[in-house]
N, C-alpha and C positions, 0 to 999 in steps of 0.2 A: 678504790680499786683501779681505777685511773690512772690516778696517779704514778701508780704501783708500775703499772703498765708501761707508763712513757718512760718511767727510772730505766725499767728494764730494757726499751727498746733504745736506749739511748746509750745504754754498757756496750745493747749487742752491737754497735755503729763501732764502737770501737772493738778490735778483734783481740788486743793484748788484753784490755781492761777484762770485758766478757772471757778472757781465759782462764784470764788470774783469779778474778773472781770465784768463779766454777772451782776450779782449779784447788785454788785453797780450801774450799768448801769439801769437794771429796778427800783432797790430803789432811783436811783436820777430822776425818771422821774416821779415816785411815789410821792416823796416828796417834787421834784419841783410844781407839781400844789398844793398841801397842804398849800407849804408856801405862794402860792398866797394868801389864805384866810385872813391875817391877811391886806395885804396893799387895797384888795378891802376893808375889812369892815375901815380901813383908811379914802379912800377915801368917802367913800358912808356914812360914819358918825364920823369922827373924832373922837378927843380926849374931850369927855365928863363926868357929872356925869354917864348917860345912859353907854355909853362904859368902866366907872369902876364898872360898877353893874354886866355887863356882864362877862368880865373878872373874875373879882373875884368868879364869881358863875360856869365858867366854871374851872377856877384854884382850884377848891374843888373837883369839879369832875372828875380831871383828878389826885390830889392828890388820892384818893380814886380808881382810875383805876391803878394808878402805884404801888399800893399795891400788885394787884392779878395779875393784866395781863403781864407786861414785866417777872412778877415772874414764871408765868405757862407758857408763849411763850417760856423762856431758859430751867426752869428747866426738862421740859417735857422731851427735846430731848437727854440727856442721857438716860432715862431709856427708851424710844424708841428704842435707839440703845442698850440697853442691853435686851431689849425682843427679838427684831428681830434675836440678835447672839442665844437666849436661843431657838426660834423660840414656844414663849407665844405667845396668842392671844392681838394682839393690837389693834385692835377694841372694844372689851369687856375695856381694860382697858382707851381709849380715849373715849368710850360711860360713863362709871363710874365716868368719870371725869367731864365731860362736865354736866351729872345730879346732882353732886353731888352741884360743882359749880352754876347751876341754881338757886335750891333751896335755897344756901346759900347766894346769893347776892339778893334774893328779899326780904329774912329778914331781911337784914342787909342794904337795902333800908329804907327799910317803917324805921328801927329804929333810920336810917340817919335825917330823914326828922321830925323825931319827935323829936330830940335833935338840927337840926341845927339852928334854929331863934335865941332860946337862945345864943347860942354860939356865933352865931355873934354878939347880941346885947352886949355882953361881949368884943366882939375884935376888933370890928371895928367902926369907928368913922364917920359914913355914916351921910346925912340929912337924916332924915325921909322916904320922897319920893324914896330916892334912896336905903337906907335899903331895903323898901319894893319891889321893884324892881329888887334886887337883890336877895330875897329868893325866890323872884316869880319866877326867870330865875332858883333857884338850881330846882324847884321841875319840872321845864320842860325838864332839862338835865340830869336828874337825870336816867332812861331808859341807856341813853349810857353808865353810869358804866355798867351795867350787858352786851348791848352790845360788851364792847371793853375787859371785861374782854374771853369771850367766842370765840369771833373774834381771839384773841391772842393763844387760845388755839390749834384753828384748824391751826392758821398762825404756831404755834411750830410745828406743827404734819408733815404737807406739809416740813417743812426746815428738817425737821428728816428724809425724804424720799429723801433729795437733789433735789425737787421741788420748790427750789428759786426765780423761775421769778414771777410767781403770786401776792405770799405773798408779793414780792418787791414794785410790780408795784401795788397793790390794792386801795393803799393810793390814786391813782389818781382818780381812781372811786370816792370812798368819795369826794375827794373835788369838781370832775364836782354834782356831787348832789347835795350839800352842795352850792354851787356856784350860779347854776341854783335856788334853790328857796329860797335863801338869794335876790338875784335878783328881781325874781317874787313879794316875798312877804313884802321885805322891807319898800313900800309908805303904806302896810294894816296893818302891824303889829310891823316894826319898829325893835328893837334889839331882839325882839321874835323871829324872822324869823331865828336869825344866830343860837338860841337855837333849833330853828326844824329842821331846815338843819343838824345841827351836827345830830342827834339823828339818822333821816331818811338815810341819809350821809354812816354812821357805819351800819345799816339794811343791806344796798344796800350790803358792804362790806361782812358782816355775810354771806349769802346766796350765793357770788360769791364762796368763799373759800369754803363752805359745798359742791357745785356741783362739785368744783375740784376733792374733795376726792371720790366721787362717781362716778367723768368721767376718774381719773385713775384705778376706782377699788385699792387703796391699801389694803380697809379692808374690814369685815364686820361690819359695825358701830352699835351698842348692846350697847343701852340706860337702864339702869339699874341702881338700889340706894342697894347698896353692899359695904361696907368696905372691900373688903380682902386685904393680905397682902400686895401684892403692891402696891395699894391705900393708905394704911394706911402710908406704908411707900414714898410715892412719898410725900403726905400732912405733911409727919412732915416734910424732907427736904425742904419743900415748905414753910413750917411754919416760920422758921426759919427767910430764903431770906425775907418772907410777913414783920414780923416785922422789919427787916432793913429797905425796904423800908417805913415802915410805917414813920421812921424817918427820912431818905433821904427825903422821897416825902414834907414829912414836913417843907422842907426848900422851895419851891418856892411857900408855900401857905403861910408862914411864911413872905415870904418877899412880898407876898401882901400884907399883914395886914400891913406889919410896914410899907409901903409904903403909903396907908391912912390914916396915920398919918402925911406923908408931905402935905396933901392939893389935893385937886383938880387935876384930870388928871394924878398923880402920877403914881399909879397902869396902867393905858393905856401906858404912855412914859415905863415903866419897862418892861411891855410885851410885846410893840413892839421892846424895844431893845433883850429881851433874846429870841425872834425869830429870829431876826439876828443872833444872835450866833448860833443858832441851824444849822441854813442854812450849815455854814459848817462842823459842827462838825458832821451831818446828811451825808453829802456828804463825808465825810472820812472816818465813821463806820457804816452805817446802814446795806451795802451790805458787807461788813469783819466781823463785829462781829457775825453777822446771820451764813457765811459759817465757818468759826474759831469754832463757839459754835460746826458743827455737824459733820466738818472734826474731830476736837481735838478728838470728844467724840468715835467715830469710831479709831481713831489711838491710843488712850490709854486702850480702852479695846479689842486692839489687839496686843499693845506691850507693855505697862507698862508705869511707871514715865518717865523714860527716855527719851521716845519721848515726851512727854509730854513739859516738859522743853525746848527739843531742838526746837521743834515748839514757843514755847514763845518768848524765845533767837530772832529766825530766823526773826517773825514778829518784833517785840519790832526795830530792826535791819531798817528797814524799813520804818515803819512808823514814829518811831522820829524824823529825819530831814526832811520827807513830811508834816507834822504839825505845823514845827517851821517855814518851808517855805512860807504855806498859813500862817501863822499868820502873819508874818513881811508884805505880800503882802497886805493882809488886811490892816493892818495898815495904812499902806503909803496910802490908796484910800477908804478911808473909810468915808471921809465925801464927795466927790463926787457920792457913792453907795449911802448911803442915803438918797441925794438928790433923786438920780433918782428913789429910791423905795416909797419915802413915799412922794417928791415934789408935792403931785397931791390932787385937792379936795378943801375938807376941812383941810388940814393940813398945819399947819400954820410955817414960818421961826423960830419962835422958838421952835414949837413944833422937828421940822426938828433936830436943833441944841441940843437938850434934851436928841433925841435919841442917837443923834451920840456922845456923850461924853458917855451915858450909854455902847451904844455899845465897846467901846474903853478898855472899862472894864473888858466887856465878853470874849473880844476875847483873853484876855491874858492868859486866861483857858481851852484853845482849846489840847494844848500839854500835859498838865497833867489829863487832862476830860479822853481824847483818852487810855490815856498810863495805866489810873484805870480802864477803862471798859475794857481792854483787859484781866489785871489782875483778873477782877470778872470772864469772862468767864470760866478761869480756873482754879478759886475756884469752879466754878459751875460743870465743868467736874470731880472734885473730889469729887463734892457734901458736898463741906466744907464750908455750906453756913452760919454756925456759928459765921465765919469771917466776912462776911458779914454783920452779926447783929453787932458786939461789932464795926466796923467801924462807921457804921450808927449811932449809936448812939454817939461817938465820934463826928460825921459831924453836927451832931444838935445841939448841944448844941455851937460847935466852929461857927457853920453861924449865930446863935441867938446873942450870944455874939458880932462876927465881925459886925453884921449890927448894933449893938445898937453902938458900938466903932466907925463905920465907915460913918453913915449917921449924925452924927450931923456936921461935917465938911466939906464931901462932899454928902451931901444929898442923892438923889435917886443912884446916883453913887456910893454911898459909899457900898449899897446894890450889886449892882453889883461885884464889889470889891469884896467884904466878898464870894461871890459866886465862885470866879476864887479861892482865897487862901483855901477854903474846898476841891478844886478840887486837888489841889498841895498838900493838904495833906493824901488825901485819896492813891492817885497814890505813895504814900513815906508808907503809912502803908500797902498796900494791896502786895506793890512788897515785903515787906519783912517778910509778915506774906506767902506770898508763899513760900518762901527760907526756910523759918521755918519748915511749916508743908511738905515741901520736905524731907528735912532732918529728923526731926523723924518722917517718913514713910518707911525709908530705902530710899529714891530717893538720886537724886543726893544732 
């Protein structure tokens, strides 16, 4: 027990270690009931037309969130930590955000929803029936873009105050919500149900986070529509990271579509595989890259490049052969896991067998996935998110290209594939466009 003891008092001596730690501990408990979602709606309705109408209408909506929200969760928290050093009102500038943002995603709704039918009828190769069903699902999920972009906001704000556990563990809320009236309302409504739980799910989320803020008192929170300088300038560095991701986010909407073109059930077998993957790459960075983003951002504008670097080195050090470790482990036991995740139901030995070769795919992108998102963090801590953009856009055109090269031989796999080799290339351009703009900055 001692022992136990000194372990602990020896993490706490360290503040990033003790973060991370914590850290990952509430975001894998978070993220474990989340990833429940995908093997109950398995079981409770297999792999169908219905279950690619869903999917596809939910992977639009979550392309479309991963524009603004991962984008204002990270970028926020530098200039958090550089008001608090300046000791600016940060209330006023997270109230200005949060309005501004309101405003601009209900517009940018309604204009969603008036271009999307076209667009599909343009890229996807649906029946009839199942088109309609599928635009019908975008305009009911359509709510959680504006939910999860604002969710992210406040989630940046709490991780900017080293208030980790919450934002970690919130995810689980959503999914008991999401869970419970997926449940309820499945035999009434059928695959509607899993489009109102997500919606209601994220609500629940929204609201837990906003009383955080107001039961630690960190601020006075001053809702306001103001451009001043800060603003202006947090949204153009935000601008930037938005359209990378706009191109990023474009690849796993991208490999929907070309994935309804193999037929029937495709799109379901792909997204049950590339939530396998997430499973661990969630559990290796969700709680490090969160404290990495607001330790780094704290240790560089209190000493310079130099730590900055050293802190990369130090991680980078560490986690490469924890990621090559899980992946080979995966590997070896990976069609036994899948049995026992997705064996249940309605899913069928081949559907089983579909997964697990996609999966086998994923996972070979675990160690290069991990090694670039560390990379972004600290283009983001330099707020050199122009990098960002000219990758992204690099990544889209090379997973556009790998899945048309890769899926006529190895079909839905081939997709998969093209996904793991974008990752290996981003992590080969992002470590070296760091070394770069170290160097002419005067760093190391």
């Amino acid at each position: 027990m001692s022992l136990t003891k000194e372990i602990i008092n020896k993490m706490k001596k360290s503040p990033l270690v003790w973060d991370t730690i914590s850290t990952t501990f509430f975001s894998t408990l978070g993220k474990a009931f989340g990833f429940l979602i995908p093997f109950f709606i398995a079981a409770w309705f297999g792999v169908s037309s219905k279950t690619d109408a869903f999917f596809l209408s939910y992977g639009i909506i979550l392309f479309l969130a991963s524009l603004f929200a991962p984008v204002v969760e990270s970028v926020v928290v530098p200039y958090i930590a550089e008001a608090r050093a300046k000791r600016e009102d940060v209330g006023k500038f997270i109230g200005g955000i949060l309005t501004i943002s309101l405003l601009g995603l209900i517009g940018l709704a309604f204009l969603f929803l008036l271009i999307a039918k076209p667009l599909l009828s343009l890229t996807t190769r649906f029946e009839p029936s199942t088109f309609n069903l599928a635009y019908s699902l975008l305009k009911e999920t359509t709510p959680l873009l504006i939910l999860l972009v604002l969710t992210g906001i406040l989630a940046g704000t709490l991780n900017a105050y080293k208030k980790f556990a919450l934002p970690a563990f919130s995810p689980a809320l959503r999914a008991g919500v999401i869970l419970i009236i997926i449940f309820v309302l499945r035999g009434i409504w059928g695959v509607h149900s899993i489009a109102i739980g997500y919606v209601l799910g994220e609500a629940f989320r929204f609201f837990i986070l906003l009383l955080t803020i107001f039961k630690f008192n960190l601020f006075t929170l001053r809702f306001f529509l103001n451009l001043d300088r800060k603003i202006k300038n947090f949204l153009k560095t935000a601008s930037y990271q938005t359209a990378g991701m706009l191109a990023v986010g474009l690849n796993p909407l991208v490999d929907k579509i070309m994935a309804s073109w193999l037929g029937k059930g495709a799109v379901s077998i792909l997204h049950y595989g590339d939530r396998l993957y997430m499973i661990p790459i969630t559990f290796i960075s969700s709680g490090l890259m969160v404290t990495l983003l607001s330790h780094w951002s704290s240790h560089y504008y209190r000493s310079g490049r130099e730590r900055l670097d050293e802190d990369v080195k130090k991680t980078l050090k560490l986690i490469v052969p924890l990621t090559l470790g899980i992946t080979v482990l995966l590997l070896l036991f990976h069609k036994p896991l899948v049995k026992l995740l997705f064996g249940h139901g309605a899913f069928t030995e081949e559907n089983i067998s579909a997964v697990a070769t996609v999966w086998v795919y994923y996972l070979l992108g675990i160690a290069p996935y991990t090694g670039s998102q560390m990379y972004v963090r600290a283009h983001i801590v330099l707020k050199n998110t122009k990098t960002l953009l000219k990758c992204a856009l690099y990544l889209n055109v090379l997973n556009i290209s790998l899945n048309y090269i890769l899926m006529k031989p190895l079909g839905i796999s081939g997709i998969a594939l093209a996904t793991t080799l974008t990752s290996l290339f981003s992590f080969l351009y992002f470590s070296n466009s760091f070394r770069k703009f170290m160097k002419a900055a005067g760093g190391v």
